[in-house]
C-alpha positions in Angstrom: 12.4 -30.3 3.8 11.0 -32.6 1.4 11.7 -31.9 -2.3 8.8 -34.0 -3.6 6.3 -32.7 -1.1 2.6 -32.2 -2.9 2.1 -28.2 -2.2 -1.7 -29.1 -3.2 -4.4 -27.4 -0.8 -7.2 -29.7 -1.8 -5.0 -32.8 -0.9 -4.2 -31.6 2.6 -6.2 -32.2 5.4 -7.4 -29.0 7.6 -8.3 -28.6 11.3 -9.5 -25.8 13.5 -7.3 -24.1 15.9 -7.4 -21.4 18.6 -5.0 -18.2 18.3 -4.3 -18.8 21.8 -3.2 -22.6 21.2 -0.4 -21.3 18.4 0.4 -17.4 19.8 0.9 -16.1 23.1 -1.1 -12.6 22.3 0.0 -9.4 23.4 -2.1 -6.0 23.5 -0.6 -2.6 22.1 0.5 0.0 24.4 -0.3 3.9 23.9 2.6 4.9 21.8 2.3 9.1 20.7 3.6 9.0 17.4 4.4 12.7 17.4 6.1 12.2 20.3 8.9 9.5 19.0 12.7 9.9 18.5 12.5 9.0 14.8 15.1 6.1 13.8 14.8 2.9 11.9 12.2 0.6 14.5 8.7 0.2 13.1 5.6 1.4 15.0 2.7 -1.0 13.6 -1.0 1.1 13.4 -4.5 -1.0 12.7 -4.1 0.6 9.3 -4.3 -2.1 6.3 -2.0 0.7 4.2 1.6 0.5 4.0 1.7 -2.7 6.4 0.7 -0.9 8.9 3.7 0.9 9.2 2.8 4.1 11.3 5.9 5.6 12.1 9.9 4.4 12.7 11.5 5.2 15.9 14.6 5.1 18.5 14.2 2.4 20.7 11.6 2.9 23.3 12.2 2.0 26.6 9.7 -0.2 28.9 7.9 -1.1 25.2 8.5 -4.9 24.6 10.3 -5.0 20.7 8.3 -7.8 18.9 11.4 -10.4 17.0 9.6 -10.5 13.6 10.4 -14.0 12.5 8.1 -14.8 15.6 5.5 -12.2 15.6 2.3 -11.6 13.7 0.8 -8.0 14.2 -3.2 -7.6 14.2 -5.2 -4.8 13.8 -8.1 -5.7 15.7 -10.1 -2.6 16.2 -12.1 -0.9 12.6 -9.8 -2.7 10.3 -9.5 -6.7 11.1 -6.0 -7.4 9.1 -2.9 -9.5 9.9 0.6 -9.0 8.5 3.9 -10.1 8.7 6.8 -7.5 9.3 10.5 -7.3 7.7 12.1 -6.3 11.2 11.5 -6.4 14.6 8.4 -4.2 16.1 6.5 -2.5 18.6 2.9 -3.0 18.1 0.7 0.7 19.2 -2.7 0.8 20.3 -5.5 -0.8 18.3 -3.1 -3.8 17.5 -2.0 -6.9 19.4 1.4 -8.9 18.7 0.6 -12.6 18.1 3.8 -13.9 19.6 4.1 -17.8 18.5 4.8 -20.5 21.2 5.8 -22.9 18.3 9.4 -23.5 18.3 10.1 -23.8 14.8 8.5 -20.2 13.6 9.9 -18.2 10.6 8.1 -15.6 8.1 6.8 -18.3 5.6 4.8 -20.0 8.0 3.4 -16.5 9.3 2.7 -15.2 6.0 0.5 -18.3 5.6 -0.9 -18.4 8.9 -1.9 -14.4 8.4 -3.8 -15.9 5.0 -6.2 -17.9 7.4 -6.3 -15.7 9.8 -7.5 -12.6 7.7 -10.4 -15.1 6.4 -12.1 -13.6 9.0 -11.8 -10.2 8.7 -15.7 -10.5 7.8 -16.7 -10.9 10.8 -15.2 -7.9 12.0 -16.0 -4.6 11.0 -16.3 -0.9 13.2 -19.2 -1.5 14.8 -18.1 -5.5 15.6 -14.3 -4.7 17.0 -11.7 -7.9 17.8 -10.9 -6.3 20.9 -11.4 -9.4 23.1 -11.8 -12.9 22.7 -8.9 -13.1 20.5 -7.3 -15.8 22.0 -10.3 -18.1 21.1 -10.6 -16.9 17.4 -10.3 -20.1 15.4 -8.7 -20.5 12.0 -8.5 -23.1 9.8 -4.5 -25.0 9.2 -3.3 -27.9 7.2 -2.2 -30.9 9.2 0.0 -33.4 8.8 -0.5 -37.6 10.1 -0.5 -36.4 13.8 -3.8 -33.5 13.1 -0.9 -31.0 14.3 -0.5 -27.3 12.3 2.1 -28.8 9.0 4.3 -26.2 9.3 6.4 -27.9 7.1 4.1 -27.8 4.7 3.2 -23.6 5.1 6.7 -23.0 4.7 7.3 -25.1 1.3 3.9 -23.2 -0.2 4.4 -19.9 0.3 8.0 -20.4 -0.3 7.2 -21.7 -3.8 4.6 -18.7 -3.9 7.6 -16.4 -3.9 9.6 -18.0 -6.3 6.7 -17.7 -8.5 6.5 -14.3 -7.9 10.3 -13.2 -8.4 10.0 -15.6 -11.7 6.3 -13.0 -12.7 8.1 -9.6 -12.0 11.6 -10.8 -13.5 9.3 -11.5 -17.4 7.4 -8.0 -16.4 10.8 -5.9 -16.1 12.2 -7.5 -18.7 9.3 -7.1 -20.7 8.9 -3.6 -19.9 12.6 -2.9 -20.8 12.1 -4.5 -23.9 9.5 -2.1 -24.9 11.0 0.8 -23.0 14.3 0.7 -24.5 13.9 2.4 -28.0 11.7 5.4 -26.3 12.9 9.3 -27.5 15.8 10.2 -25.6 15.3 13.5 -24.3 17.1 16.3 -22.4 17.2 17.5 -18.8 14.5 19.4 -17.0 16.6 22.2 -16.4 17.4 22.4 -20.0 13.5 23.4 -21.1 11.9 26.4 -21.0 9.2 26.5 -18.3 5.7 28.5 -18.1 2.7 28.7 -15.6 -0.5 27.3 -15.9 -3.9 27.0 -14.6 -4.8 23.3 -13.5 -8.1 24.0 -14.9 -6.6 25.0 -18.4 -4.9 21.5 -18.0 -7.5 19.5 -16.2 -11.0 19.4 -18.3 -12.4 17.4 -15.4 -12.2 18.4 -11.9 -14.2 17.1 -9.3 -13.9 16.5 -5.8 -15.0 13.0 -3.9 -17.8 12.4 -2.1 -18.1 12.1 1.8 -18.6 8.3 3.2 -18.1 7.9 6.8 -16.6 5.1 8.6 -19.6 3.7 9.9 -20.9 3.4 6.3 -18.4 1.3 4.9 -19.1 -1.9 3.6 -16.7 -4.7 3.3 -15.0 -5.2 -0.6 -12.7 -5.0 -3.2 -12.9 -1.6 -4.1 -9.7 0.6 -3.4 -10.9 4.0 -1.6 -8.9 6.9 -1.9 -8.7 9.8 0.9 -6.1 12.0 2.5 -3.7 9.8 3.3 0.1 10.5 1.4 0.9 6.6 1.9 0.2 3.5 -0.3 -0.9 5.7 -3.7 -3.6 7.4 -1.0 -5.4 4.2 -0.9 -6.9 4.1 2.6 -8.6 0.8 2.7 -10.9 -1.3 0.5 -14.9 -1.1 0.3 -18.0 -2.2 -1.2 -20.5 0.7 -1.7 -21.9 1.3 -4.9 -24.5 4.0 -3.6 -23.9 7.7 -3.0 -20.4 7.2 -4.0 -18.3 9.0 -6.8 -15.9 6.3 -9.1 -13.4 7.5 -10.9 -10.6 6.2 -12.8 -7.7 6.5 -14.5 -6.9 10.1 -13.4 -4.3 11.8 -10.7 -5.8 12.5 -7.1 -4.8 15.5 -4.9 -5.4 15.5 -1.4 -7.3 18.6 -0.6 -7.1 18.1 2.9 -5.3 16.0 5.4 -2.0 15.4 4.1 -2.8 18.4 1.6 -1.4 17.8 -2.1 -0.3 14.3 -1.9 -1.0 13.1 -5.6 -1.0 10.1 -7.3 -1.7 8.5 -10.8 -4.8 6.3 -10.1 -4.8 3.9 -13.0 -7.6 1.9 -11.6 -11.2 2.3 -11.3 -11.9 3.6 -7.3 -14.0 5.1 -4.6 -12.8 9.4 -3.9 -13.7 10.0 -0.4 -14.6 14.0 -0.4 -11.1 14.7 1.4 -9.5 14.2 -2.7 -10.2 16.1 -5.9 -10.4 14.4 -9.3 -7.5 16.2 -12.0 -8.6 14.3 -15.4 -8.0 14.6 -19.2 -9.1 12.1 -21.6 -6.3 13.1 -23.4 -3.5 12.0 -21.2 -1.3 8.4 -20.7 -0.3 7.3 -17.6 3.5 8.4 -18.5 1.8 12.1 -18.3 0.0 11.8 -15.6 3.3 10.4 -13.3 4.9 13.8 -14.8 2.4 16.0 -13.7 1.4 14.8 -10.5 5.1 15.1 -9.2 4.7 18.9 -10.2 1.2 19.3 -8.4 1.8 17.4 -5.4 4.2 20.7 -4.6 1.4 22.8 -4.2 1.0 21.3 -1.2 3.4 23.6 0.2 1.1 26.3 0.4 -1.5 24.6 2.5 -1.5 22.9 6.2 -4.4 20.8 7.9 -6.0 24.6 9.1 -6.1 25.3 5.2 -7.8 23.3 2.6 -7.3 23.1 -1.3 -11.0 23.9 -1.5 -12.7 24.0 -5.0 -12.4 27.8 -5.7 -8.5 27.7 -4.6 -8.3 24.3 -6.5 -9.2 25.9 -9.7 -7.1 29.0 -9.2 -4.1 27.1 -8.6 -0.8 27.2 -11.2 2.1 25.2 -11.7 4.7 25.2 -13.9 5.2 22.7 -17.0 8.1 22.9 -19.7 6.9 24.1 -23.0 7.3 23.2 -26.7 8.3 25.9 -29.6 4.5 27.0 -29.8 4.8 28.1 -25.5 2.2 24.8 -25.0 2.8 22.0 -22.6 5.3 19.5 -24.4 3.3 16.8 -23.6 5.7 14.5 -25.6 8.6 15.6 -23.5 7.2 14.4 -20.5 6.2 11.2 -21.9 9.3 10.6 -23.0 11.2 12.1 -19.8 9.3 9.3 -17.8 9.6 6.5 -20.2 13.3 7.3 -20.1 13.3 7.7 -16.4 11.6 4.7 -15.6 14.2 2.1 -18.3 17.0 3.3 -15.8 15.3 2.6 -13.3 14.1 -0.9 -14.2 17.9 -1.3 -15.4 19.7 -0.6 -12.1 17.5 -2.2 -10.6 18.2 -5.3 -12.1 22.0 -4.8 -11.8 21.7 -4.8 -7.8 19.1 -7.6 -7.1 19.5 -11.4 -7.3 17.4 -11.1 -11.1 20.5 -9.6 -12.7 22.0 -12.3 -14.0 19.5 -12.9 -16.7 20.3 -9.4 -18.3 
């Protein structure tokens, strides 16, 4: 590869091309999730969450396992998204396997060719599916003197894309150890005295989402959070700003679905109706992480045939350690976290290629 290569878009030339001239394309079989051994093979979904990672399996006899460094998987029914995977595949319905016919295929030039080829998720959406015609989708490709796809040249940009990554989250850890170093060091759960309380007596804001169906979505930025307990319960991005509920900077808890998943929600986002609000002005985000590792157990008291409604939302107790005065130690658990999180920043630099520059 060419070290002095120019990795500039605007100076490369760009061509149309056909799926079908660059991927021999394959069409998902019906795989029954519940029905899988489970093991360590990925089963991709047309979900945009969690790469589209639906399930992990045994192998599965008669299903054709997609090699990875060759393979693109598609959602091409409601959601219109391409990724790349980090092992081999098998692809389930609502997805086809973009198998390349190029000889020289790798992840880098995937990962860029997925960049062009989500470009046109906005054509798609559930009502407009990319269940045929595939094949003669066209996306747009740098090319080098011959007006073939420069793979070459895909390879070197997003390689230098994840340099400059690693190099961004190397400064941020180090950054964030920096400032998490001198936190309070505190003791061990079980060394605290623990009492009940109401989430209500905790929570001076609790509201649930609002209901927006499929069909109603409109393509956008927007994170929406639902049921789901993968990928911070982000189930897909939209664009309605009507007959919605935003909130922000709170903890969601799934009160139906996958019942009591919770997460810290730092960002601003749309609450489908299936997750409740749990908000205090009052809180950080290092209390928030503490307490929704506590609520997300009351999930153990519910099932899909038995919602968190409102009435049992506000009824509901957990336990929470307690300062000399029998209140929430809110400090403690700021402090737990902050010291939780600088080991975990710290061994994780001790067992990746960035620990060196400790």
């Amino acid at each position: 590869m060419k070290n002095n290569m120019s990795l500039d878009l605007n100076n490369k030339d760009w061509k149309e091309f056909e799926l079908g001239m660059l991927f021999k394309i394959y069409t998902g079989g019906d795989l029954i999730i519940s029905r899988v051994q489970k093991g360590d093979i990925p089963i991709i979904s047309h979900s945009i969450a969690n790469n589209g990672v639906a399930e992990w399996t045994e192998p599965i006899p008669k299903q054709k396992l997609f090699n990875f460094k060759r393979t693109i998987s598609l959602a091409d029914r409601g959601n219109f998204y391409a990724y790349t995977q980090k092992t081999d595949f098998y692809v389930g319905t609502r997805v086809k396997a973009l198998e390349a016919i190029f000889s020289n295929s790798n992840v880098n030039i995937l990962n860029f060719i997925c960049l062009s080829i989500n470009k046109q998720s906005v054509k798609f959406s559930y009502g407009n599916n990319a269940t045929g015609g595939v094949e003669q989708l066209k996306i747009m490709l740098p090319v080098n003197v011959n007006g073939e796809p420069d793979f070459e040249f895909m390879e070197a940009f997003i390689s230098r894309k994840k340099d400059e990554k690693k190099d961004y989250y190397r400064k941020y850890i180090l950054n964030r150890i920096k400032k998490l170093k001198n936190s309070e060091v505190v003791g061990r759960l079980e060394e605290r005295e623990w009492l009940e309380f109401y989430l209500k007596d905790i929570f001076n804001e609790i509201q649930r989402g609002k209901r927006l169906r499929k069909a109603d979505h409109k393509k956008g930025k927007k994170p929406y959070v639902s049921s789901t307990a993968l990928n911070n319960g982000i189930d897909g991005y939209v664009g309605n700003k009507d007959k919605v509920r935003f909130f922000s900077n709170c903890l969601t808890i799934a009160n139906s679905g996958s019942v009591g998943a919770c997460f810290y929600q730092p960002f601003e986002f749309v609450a489908s109706d299936h997750v409740t609000q749990l908000k205090n002005d009052k809180f950080n985000p290092y209390i928030y992480k503490f307490l929704s590792s506590i609520v997300k157990r009351l999930g153990v008291k519910y099932s899909f045939n038995r919602e968190m409604n409102d009435t049992r939302i506000k009824s509901e107790k957990i336990m929470l350690p307690v300062n000399e005065n029998n209140e929430p130690d809110y400090d403690y658990m700021e402090n737990y976290m902050k010291q939780l999180e600088y080991k975990k920043l710290t061994d994780y630099l001790k067992y990746t290629e960035l620990r060196n520059v400790i």
